[in-house]
N, C-alpha and C positions, 0 to 999 in steps of 0.2 A: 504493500500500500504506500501510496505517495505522499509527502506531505507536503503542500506548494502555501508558501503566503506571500501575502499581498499589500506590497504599500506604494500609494496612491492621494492623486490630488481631487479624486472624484468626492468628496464628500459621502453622504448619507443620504439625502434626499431624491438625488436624480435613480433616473434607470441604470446608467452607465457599472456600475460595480455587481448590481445583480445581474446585469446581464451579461457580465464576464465571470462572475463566478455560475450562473448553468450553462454558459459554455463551456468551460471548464469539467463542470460534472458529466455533462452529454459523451466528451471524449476520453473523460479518468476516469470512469463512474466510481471506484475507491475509493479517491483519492482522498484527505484529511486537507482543509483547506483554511489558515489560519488569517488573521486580518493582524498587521503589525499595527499601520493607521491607514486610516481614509481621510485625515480633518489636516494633512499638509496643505502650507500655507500653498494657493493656487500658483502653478509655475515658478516655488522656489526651491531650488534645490538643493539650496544651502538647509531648509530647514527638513526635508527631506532626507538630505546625507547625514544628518546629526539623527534622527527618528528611526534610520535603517543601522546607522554602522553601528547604535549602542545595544538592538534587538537581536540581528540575527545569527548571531557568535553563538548563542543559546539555546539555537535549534537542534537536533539530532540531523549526523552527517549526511549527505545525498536527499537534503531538503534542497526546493527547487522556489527560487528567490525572485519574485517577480517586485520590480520597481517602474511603476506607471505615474511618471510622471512629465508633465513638461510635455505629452505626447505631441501638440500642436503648436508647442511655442514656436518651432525653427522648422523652416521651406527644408525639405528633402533631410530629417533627422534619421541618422541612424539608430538601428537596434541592435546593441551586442550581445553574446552569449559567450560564459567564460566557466568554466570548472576549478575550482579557488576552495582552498582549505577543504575537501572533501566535499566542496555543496557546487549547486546552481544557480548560475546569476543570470537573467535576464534582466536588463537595464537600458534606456537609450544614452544615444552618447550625447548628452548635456553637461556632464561636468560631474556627476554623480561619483563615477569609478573612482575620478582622484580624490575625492574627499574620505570617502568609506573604506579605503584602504591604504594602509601604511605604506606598502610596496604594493606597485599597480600587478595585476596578476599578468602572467605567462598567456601566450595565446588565443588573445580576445579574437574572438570571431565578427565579422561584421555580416547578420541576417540577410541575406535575400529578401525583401519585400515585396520580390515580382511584379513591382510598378503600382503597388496601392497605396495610399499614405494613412502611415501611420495611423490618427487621429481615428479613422475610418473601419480600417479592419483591425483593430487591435483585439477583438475580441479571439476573431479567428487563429490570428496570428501567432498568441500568446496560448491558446488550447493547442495549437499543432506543437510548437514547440516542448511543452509540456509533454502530450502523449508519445512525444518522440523519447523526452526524458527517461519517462516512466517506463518506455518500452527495451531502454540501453542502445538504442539507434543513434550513430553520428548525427551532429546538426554541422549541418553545409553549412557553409558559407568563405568568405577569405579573411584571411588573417592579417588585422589592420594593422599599419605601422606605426600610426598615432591616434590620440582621441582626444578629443576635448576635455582641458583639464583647467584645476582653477586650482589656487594654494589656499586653504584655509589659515587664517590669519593667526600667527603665535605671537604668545605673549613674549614682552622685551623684559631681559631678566641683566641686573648688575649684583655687583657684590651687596648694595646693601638697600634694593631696591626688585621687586618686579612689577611690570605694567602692563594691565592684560586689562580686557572686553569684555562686555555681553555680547554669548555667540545664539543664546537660544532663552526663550519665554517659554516654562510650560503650563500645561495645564493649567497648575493652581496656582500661574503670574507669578513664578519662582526668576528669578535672572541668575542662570547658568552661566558660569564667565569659562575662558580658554586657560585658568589657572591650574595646574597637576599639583596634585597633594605631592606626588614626586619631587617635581621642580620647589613647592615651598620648601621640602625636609630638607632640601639638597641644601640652599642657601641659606635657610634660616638656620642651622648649626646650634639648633640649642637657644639664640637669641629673642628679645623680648620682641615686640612687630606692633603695627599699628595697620588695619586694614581701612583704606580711606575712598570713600566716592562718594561724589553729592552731599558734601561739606558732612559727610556723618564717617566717624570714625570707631570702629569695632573691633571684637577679638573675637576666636573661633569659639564657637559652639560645638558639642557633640552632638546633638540632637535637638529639636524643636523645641520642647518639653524644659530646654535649659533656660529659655526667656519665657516671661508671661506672656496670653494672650495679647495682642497686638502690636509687641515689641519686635523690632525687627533683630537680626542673626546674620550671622554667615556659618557654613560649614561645608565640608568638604563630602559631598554627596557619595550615592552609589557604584557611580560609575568615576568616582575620582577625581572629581572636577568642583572647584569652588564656584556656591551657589549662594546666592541672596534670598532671603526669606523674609516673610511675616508671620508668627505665630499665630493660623491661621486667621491670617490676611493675604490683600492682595501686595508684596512687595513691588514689582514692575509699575502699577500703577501710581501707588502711592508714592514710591521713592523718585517718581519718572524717570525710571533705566527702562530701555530699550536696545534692539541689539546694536555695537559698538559702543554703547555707552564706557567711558573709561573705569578701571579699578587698578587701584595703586595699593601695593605692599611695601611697608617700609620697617626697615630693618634696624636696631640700636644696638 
């Protein structure tokens, strides 16, 4: 049995996502069909490549990874297919690839579309490809030389200083910045720090639970990365960070 998930800028409300997942089942009838999200920001891939690289590490090996996004943003987009850490990626080539992985994978394929765009047949497209998965079948196609790529932005680190961004708002208006609990243990050495943005000045939290109700926080979340909080509040809002917004670490 297959297990294919799906993240995408279709939303909830339209046809578009049910009618690629009973495409889907029409050609895998099996198959286990997971939803990573549906509610990426429309045609951003930034927020997309942060939604997909931190979920799909966590699937069981020779899952088959569909990333629908951006399908109509660009005239004549490509569709890659690539076998990477033991799974499956279908992805277009918008810039996604380079974000979601540290080192670009070996032999990306670029799909055949046999003259339809994108936008159009993706339904079809993305169930062949699948049951070709499912069935241990080669997927044609050539093997590109380049693909569209963008650098996601790292934070700037000195001796007694780092300077990092808001890269992502979730859910509950949390501001994720580009800071690695790695990168602060490295340089902080034991020393005292002050975390500064939006003239307010804090120190790390373990958990939510460590500030009262509607005091704001910083901590170094699940996936590693310093986050800005309200105890249940809306931080992004209230604090007005948004993504780039600056965050500075200072070192004594």
């Amino acid at each position: 049995m297959s297990i294919i998930t799906l993240t995408s800028d279709f939303g909830w409300r339209d046809h578009y996502l049910s009618s690629l997942k009973g495409k889907l089942l029409c050609q895998i009838p099996n198959t286990t069909i997971i939803d990573i999200s549906h509610e990426v920001m429309p045609q951003n891939v930034i927020d997309a490549s942060f939604i997909f690289k931190n979920a799909y590490a966590n699937f069981p090996e020779q899952t088959i990874h569909i990333v629908a996004v951006d399908l109509a943003g660009t005239s004549n987009i490509k569709l890659l297919y690539c076998h990477h850490e033991n799974m499956h990626f279908i992805i277009p080539d918008n810039g996604i690839i380079s974000l979601v992985f540290e080192e670009l994978p070996k032999n990306i394929i670029e799909i055949d579309l046999l003259g339809f765009p994108l936008y159009i047949s993706y339904k079809e497209i993305f169930a062949y490809l699948c049951e070709k998965i499912s069935n241990h079948e080669p997927i044609e196609g050539k093997l590109v030389q380049s693909i569209k790529s963008f650098t996601m932005l790292r934070p700037m680190t000195y001796p007694d200083m780092i300077k990092g961004s808001v890269i992502y708002i979730d859910h509950f208006d949390n501001a994720i910045t580009n800071i690695k609990k790695n990168e602060f243990d490295a340089i902080r050495k034991e020393r005292s720090y002050e975390i500064q943005f939006s003239k307010n000045i804090l120190q790390l939290s373990e958990t939510y639970s460590n500030v009262p109700e509607g005091e704001k926080l910083c901590l170094f979340n699940s996936i590693g990365l310093l986050e800005i909080a309200i105890n249940k509040g809306n931080a992004s809002s209230l604090l007005n960070l948004k993504g780039g917004s600056t965050i500075q670490i200072f070192f004594k």
